[in-house]
C-alpha positions as CSV (number, residue, x, y, z in Angstrom):
1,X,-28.0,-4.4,-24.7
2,X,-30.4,-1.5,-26.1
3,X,-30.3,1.6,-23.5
4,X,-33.7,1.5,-23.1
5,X,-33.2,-2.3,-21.7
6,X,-30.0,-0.8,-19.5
7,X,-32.2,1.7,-17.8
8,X,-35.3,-0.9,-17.5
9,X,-33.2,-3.1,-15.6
10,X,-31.5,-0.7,-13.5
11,X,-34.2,0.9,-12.2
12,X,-35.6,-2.3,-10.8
13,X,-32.3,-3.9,-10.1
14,X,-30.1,-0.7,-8.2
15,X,-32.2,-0.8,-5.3
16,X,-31.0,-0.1,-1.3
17,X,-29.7,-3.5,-0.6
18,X,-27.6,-4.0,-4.1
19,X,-26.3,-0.5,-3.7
20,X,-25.2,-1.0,-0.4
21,X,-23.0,-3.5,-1.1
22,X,-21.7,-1.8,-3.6
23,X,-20.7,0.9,-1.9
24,X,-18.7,-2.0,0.6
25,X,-16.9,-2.8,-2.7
26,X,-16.3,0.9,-3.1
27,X,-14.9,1.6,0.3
28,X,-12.8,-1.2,0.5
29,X,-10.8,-0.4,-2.6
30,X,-10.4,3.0,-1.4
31,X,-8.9,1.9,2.0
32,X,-6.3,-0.5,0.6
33,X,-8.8,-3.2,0.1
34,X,-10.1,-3.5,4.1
35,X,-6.5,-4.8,5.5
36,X,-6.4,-2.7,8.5
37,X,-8.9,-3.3,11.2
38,X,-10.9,0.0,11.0
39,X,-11.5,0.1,7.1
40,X,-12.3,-3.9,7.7
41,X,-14.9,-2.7,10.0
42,X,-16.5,-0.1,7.6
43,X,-16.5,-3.2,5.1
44,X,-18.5,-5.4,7.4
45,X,-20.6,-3.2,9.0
46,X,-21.3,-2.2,4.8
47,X,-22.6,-5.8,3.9
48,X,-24.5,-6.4,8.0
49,X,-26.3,-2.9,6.7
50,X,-27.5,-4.5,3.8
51,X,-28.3,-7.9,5.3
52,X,-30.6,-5.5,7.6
53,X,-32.2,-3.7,4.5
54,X,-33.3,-7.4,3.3
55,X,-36.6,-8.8,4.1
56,X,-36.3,-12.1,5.6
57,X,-39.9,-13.0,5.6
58,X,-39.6,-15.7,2.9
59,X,-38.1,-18.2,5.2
60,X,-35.3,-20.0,5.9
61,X,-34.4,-22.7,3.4
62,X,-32.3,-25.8,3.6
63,X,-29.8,-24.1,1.5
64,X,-29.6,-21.0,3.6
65,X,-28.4,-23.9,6.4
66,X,-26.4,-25.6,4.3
67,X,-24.3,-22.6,3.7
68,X,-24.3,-21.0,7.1
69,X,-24.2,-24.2,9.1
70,X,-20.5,-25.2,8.7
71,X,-19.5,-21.4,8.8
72,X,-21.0,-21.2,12.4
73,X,-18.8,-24.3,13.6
74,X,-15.8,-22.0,11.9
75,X,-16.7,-18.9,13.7
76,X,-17.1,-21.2,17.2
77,X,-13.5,-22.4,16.6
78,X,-12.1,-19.0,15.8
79,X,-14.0,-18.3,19.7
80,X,-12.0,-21.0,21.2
81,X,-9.0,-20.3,19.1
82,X,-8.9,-16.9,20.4
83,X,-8.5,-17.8,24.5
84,X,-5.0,-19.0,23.0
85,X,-4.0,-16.3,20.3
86,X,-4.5,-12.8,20.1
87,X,-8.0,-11.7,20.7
88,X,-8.1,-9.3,18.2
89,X,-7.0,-10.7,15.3
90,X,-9.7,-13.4,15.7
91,X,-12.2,-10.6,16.2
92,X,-11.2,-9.7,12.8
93,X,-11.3,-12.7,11.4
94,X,-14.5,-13.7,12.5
95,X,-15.9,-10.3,11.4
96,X,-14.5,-11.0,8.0
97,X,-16.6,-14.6,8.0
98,X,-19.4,-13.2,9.6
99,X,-19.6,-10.5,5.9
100,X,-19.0,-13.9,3.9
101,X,-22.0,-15.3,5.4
102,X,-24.2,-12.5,5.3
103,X,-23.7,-11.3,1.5
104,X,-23.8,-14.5,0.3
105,X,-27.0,-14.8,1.9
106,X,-28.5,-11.3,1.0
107,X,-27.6,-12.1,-2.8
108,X,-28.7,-15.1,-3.0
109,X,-32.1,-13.6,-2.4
110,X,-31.6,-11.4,-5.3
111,X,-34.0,-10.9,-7.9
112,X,-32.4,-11.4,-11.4
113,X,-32.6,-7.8,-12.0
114,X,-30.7,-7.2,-8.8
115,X,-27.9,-9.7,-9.6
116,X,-27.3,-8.2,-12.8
117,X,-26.7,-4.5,-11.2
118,X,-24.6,-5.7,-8.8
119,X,-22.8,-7.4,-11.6
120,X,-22.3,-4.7,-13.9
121,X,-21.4,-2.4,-10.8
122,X,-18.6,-4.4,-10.0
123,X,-17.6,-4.5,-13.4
124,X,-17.8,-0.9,-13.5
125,X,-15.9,-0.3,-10.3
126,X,-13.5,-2.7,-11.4
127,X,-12.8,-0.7,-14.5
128,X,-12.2,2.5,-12.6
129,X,-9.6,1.0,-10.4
130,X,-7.6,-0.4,-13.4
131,X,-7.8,2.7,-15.0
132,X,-6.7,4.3,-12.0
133,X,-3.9,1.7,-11.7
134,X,-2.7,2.0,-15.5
135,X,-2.4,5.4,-15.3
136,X,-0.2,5.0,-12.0
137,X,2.1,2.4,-13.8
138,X,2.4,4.8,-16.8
139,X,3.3,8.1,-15.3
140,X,5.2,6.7,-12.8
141,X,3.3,7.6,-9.6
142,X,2.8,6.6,-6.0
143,X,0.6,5.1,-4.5
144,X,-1.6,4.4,-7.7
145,X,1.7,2.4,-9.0
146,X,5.1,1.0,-7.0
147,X,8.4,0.2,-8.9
148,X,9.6,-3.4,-8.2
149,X,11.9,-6.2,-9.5
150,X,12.7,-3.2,-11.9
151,X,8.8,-2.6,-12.9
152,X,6.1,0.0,-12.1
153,X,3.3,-2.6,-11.2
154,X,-0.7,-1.3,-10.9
155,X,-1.8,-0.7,-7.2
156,X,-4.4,1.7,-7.6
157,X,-6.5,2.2,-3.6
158,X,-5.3,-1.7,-2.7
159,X,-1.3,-0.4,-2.5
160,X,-0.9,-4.0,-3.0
161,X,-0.3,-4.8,-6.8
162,X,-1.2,-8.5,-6.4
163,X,-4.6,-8.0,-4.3
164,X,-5.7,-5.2,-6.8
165,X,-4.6,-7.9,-9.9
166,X,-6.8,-11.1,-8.2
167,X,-10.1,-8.2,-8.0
168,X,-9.3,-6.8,-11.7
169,X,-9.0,-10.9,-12.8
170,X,-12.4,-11.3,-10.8
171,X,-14.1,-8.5,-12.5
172,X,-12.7,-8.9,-16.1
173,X,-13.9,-12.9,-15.3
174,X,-17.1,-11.3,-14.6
175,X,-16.7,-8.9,-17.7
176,X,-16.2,-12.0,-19.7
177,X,-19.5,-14.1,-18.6
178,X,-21.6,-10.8,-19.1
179,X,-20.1,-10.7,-22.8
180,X,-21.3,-13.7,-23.5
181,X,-24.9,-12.3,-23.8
182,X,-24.4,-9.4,-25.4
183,X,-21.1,-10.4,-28.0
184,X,-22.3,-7.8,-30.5
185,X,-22.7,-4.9,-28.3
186,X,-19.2,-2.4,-28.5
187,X,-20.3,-1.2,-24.6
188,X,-20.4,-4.4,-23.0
189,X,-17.3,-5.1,-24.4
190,X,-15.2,-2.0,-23.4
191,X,-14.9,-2.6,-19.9
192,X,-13.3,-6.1,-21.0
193,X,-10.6,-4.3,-22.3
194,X,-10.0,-2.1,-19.5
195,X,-9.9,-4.8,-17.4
196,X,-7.8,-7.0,-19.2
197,X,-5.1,-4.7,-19.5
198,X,-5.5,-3.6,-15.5
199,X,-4.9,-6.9,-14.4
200,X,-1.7,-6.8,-17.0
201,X,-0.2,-3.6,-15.6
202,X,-0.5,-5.8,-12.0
203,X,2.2,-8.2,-13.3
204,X,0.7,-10.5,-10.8
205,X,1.1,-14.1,-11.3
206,X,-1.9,-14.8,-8.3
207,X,-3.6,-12.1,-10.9
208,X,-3.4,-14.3,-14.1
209,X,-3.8,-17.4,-12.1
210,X,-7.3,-16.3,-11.3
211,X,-8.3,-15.1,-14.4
212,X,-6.8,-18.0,-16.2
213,X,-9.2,-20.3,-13.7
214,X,-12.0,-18.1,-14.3
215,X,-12.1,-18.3,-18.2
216,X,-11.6,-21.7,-18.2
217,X,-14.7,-22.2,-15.5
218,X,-16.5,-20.3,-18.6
219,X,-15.3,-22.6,-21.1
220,X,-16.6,-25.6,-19.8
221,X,-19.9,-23.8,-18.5
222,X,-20.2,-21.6,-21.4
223,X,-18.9,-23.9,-23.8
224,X,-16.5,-22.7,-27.0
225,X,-19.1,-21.0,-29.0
226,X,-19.6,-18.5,-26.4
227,X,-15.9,-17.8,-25.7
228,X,-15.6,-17.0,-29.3
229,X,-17.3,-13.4,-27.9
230,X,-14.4,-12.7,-25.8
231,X,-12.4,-12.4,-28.8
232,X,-12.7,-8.6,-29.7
233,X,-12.0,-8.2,-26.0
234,X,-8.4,-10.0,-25.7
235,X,-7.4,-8.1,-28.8
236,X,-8.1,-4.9,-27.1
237,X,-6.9,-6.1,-24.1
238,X,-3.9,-7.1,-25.5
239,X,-3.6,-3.7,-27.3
240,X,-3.8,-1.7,-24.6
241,X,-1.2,-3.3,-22.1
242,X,1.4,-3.8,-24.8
243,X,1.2,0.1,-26.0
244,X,0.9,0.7,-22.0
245,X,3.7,-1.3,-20.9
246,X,6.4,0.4,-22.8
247,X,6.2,2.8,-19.5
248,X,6.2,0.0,-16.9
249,X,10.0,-0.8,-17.4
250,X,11.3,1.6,-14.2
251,X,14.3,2.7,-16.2
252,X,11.8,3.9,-19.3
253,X,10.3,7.4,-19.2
254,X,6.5,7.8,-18.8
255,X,4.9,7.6,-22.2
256,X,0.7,9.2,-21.4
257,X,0.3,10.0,-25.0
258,X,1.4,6.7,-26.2
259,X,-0.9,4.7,-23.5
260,X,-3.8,7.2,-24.3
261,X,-3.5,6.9,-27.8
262,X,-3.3,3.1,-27.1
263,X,-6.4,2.9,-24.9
264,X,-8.3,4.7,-28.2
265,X,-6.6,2.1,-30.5
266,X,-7.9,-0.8,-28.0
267,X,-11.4,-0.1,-28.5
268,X,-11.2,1.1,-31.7
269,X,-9.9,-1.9,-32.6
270,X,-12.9,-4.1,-30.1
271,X,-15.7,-1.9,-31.9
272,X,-14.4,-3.2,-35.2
273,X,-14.2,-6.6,-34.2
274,X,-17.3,-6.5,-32.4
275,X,-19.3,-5.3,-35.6
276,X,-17.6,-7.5,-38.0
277,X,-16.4,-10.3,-36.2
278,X,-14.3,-12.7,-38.0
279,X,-13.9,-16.5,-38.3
280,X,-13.7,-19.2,-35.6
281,X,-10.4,-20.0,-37.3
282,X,-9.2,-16.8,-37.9
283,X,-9.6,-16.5,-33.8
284,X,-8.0,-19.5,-33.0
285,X,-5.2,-18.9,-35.4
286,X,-4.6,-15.4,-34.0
287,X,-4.5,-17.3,-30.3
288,X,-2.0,-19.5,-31.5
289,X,0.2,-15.9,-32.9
290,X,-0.8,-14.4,-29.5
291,X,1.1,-17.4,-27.4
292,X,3.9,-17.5,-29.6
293,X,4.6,-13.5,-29.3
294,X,4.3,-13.4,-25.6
295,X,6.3,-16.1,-25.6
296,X,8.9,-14.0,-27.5
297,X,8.5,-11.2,-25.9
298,X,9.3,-13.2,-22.2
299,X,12.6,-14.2,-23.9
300,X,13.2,-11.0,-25.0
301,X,12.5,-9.4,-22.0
302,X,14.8,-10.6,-19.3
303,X,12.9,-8.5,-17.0
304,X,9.5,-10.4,-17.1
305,X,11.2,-13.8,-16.5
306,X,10.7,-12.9,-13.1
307,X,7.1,-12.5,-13.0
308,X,6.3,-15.4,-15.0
309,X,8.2,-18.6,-13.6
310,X,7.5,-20.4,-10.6
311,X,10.8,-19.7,-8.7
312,X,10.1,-17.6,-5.8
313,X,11.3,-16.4,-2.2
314,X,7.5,-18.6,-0.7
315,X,8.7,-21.6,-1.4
316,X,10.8,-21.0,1.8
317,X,8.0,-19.7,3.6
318,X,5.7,-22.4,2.6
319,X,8.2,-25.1,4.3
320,X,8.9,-23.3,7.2
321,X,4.7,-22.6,7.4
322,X,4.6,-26.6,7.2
323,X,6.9,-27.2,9.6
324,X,4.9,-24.7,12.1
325,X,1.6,-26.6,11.5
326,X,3.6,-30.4,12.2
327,X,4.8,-28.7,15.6
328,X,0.8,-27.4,16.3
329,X,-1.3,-30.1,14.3
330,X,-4.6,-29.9,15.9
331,X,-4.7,-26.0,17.3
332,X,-2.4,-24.0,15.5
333,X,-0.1,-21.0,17.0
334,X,-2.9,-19.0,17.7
335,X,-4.6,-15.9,15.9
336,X,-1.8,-13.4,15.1
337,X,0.6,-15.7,17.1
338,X,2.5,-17.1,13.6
339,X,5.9,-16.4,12.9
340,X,8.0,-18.7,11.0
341,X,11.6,-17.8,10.3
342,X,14.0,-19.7,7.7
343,X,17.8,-19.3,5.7
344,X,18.0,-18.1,2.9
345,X,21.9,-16.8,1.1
346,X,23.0,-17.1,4.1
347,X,20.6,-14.8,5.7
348,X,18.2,-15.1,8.4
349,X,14.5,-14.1,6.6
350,X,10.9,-14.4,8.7
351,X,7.0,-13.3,8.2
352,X,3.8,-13.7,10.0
353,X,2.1,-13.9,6.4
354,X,2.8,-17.6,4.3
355,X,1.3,-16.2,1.4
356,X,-1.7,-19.0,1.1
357,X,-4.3,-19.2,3.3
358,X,-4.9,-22.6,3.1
359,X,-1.8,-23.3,4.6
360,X,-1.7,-20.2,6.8
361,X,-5.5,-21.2,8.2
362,X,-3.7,-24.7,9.3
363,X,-0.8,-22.9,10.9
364,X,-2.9,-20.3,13.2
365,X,-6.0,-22.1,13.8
366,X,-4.5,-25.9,13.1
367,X,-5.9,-28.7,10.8
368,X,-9.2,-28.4,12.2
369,X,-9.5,-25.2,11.3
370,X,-8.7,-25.8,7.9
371,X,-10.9,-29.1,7.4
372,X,-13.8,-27.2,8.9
373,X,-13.2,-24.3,6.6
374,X,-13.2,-26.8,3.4
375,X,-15.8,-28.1,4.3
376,X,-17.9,-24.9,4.3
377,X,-16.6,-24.1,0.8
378,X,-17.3,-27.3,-0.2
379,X,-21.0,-27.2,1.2
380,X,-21.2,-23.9,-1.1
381,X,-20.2,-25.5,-4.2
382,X,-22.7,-28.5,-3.3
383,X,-25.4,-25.6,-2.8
384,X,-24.1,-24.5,-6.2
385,X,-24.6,-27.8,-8.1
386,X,-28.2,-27.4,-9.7
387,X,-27.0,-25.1,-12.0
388,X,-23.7,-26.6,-13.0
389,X,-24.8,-27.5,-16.5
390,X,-23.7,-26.5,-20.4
391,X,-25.3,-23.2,-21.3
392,X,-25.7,-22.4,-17.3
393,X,-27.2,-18.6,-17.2
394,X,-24.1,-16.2,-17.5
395,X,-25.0,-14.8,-14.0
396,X,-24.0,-18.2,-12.2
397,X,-21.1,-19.0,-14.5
398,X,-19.8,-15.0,-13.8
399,X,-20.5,-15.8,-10.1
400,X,-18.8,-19.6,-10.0
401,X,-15.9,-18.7,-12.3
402,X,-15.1,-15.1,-10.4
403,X,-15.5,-16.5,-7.2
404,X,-13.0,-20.0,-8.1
405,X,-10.3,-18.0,-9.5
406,X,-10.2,-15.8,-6.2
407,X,-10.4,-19.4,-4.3
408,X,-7.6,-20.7,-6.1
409,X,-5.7,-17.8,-6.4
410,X,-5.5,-17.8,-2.0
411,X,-3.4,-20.4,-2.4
412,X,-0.8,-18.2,-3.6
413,X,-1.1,-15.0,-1.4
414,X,-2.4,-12.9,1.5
415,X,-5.8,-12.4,-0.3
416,X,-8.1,-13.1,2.6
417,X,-6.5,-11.0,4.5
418,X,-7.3,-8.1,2.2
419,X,-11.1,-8.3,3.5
420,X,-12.9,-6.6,0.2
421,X,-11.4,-9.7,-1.7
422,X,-13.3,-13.2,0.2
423,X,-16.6,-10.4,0.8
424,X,-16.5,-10.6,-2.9
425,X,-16.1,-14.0,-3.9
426,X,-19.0,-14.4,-1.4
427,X,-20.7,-12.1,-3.4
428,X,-20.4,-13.7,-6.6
429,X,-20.9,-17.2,-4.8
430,X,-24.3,-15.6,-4.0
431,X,-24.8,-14.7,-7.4
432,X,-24.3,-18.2,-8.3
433,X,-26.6,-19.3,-5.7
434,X,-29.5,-17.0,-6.7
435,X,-29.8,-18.6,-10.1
436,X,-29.8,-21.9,-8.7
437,X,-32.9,-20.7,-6.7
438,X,-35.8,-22.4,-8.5
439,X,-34.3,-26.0,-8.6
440,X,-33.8,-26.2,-4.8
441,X,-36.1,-28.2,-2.3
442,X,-39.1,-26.7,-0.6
443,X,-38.7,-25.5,2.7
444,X,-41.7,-27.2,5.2
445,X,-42.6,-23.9,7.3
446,X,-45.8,-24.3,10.4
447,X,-47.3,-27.0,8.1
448,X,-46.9,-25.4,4.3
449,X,-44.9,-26.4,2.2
450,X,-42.8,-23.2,0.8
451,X,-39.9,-23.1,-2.2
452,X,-37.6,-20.3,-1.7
453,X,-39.9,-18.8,1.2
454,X,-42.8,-18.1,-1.4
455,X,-45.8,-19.3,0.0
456,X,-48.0,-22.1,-2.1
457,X,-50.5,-24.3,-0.7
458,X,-48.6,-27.6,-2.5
459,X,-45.6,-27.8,-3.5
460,X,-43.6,-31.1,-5.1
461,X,-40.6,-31.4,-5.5
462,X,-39.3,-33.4,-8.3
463,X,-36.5,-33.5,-10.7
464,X,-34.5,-30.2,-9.3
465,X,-37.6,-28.8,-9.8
466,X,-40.3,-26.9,-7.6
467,X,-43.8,-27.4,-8.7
């Protein structure tokens, strides 16, 4: 993208409403990603403020229900789940939905300018926070980095390694889809890298799982042609958490000239490739090198066997979470009111958190709870459906792919909990939904037919299309 393009678009895209939300992004990273109930509040009230700023003259459309409909019935249950559970805990749950609800909506009212600032601002915020969180791992320091299973692991303003790996994944899947468009440009491509190796220095398995479900969302949306752009990007990606990581290990001493001289080799190495990109096979032959050496290095590396196989302490916590939901099918425990308790070597070992919210939305709030809540999501996705097509604009397969992989990556963590996290899947499911925009039906309004709220004295609707 020329400059003069960048500052075009910006002008016209950073206005009140997209910068607001931003700054919700902003604030909830700072304040370890909106888990505790006051920084959740700030988040909220961040994304209401700009659900205010929006002008809702256009009118309601049948996609506006569609998506809000099902998420009412949630928010009434959480009201009846709370006379049995603790009170505030639903309160901050149901503030949590009520910021889903409303961002989705404000962005999916976004012009296209609008959707692409708030894009490349969360691309852009997610770079500063892995930056912030690779510098942590490599000098060694608290809170920006924490040393466990005998690693310094990325944190950055999240203190949470995993929840700060599934927002870098979401951003560098972002990061990926805006590439697309631009796969000669060297400053598109940058953040990529930084990305890329942020989510690495996370060692997060939730982290890769969302970034792995991301790109693939691309490839089938995007289709291999297109993928081919992110191929400067993995490279320097690559380059930059392997010269990086040789200060992760906890025994190692912090290497900073090594990782900075790293970081300039990574996008040396992306500006290159960029420029003078080589062969579809060369690419797919340097993939197939890529697996093999990681695979190496995992077997080399006895430390890193632990953050790449499946064994893990939840398993435990997962069965004892089912056995909670078969002794409260239909209500749950209550908001707040989990605790499941198991043995483990001989020990006695308990949480309130199962680690997926799937199953720990079925344990507090019961199965209804959890069918009403897939159904909203899967109302979304329905919403989602006129642009789920081969060579889809990048701006719904950034939003669809970004907001899946956090989706799927739930099912593995707290990540809901951590209220920046859902506010910006909903985010990006807006994005989505805004591009979808033009191929939805007309909306009948005191006897005139309206598509999208714009006023027209006929409208037809055929095809996916408004005429």
């Amino acid at each position: 993208m020329a400059f003069s393009g960048a500052v075009a678009w910006a002008r016209s895209g950073l206005t009140t409403r997209v910068l607001t939300l931003l700054a919700a992004l902003v604030v909830g990273v700072a304040v370890q990603g909106g888990y505790e109930s006051r920084p959740r509040l700030v988040v909220v009230l961040a994304v209401v403020a700009a659900a205010v700023l929006t002008d809702w003259s256009g009118g309601w459309t049948r996609t506006d229900t569609l998506v809000s409909a099902p998420a009412a019935v949630v928010l009434l249950w959480l009201g009846l789940s709370a006379r049995y559970g603790d009170a505030d805990v639903a309160l901050g749950y149901a503030a949590t939905l009520i910021a889903c609800v409303a961002g989705l909506l404000v962005v999916r009212r976004f012009s296209s300018d609008e959707v692409r600032a708030l894009l490349h601002g969360t691309v852009l915020l997610g770079s500063v926070v892995a930056l912030a969180g690779l510098g942590g791992a490599v000098l060694h320091v608290e809170p920006l980095a924490f040393a466990a299973e005998g690693w310094w692991r990325s944190a950055a303003g999240f203190t949470y390694a995993n929840a700060t790996g599934c927002f870098l994944a979401a951003c560098a899947t972002v990061a990926l889809a805006l590439l697309a468009d631009h796969p000669n440009n060297a400053w598109v491509a940058a953040p990529g890298v930084v990305l890329l190796g942020g989510t690495a220095a996370t060692l997060s398995r939730g982290a890769a799982i969302a970034l792995v479900v991301g790109m693939v969302v691309l490839l089938l949306l995007r289709g291999a042609a297109s993928v081919l752009a992110w191929g400067p990007v993995l490279v320097g990606g690559s380059t930059l958490a392997v010269t990086c990581g040789l200060s992760w290990r906890a025994a190692s001493e912090p290497r900073p000239l090594l990782a900075a001289a790293g970081l300039g080799l990574a996008m040396l190495v992306t500006t290159l490739l960029v420029r003078r990109p080589p062969s579809s096979r060369a690419w797919w032959a340097a993939s197939v090198v890529a697996v093999v050496a990681g695979a190496v290095l995992v077997a080399r590396v006895p430390e890193l066997s632990t953050r790449v196989t499946l064994g893990t302490p939840r398993w435990s916590a997962w069965a004892a979470g089912l056995e909670s939901v078969r002794a409260h099918v239909l209500t749950g425990t209550g908001p707040g009111r989990l605790s499941v308790t198991w043995q483990e070597a001989g020990a006695a070992r308990g949480t309130t958190l199962l680690h997926n919210e799937y199953l720990q939305v079925a344990a507090e709030l019961g199965l209804v709870a959890l069918v009403l809540l897939l159904v909203w999501l899967g109302c979304v996705l329905v919403a989602m459906r006129p642009g789920l097509h081969r060579g889809a604009p990048s701006s719904y397969a950034a939003g669809l792919a970004g907001a899946l992989g956090i989706l799927v990556a739930s099912a593995g963590d707290f990540f809901w909990h951590i209220t920046v996290l859902p506010v910006l899947a909903a985010l990006l499911s807006g994005a989505a939904l805004a591009a979808c925009r033009s191929a939805e039906p007309a909306v009948i309004d005191d006897g005139i037919a309206r598509a999208d709220g714009a006023p027209a004295p006929s409208v037809v609707f055929q095809g996916g299309e408004v005429s």
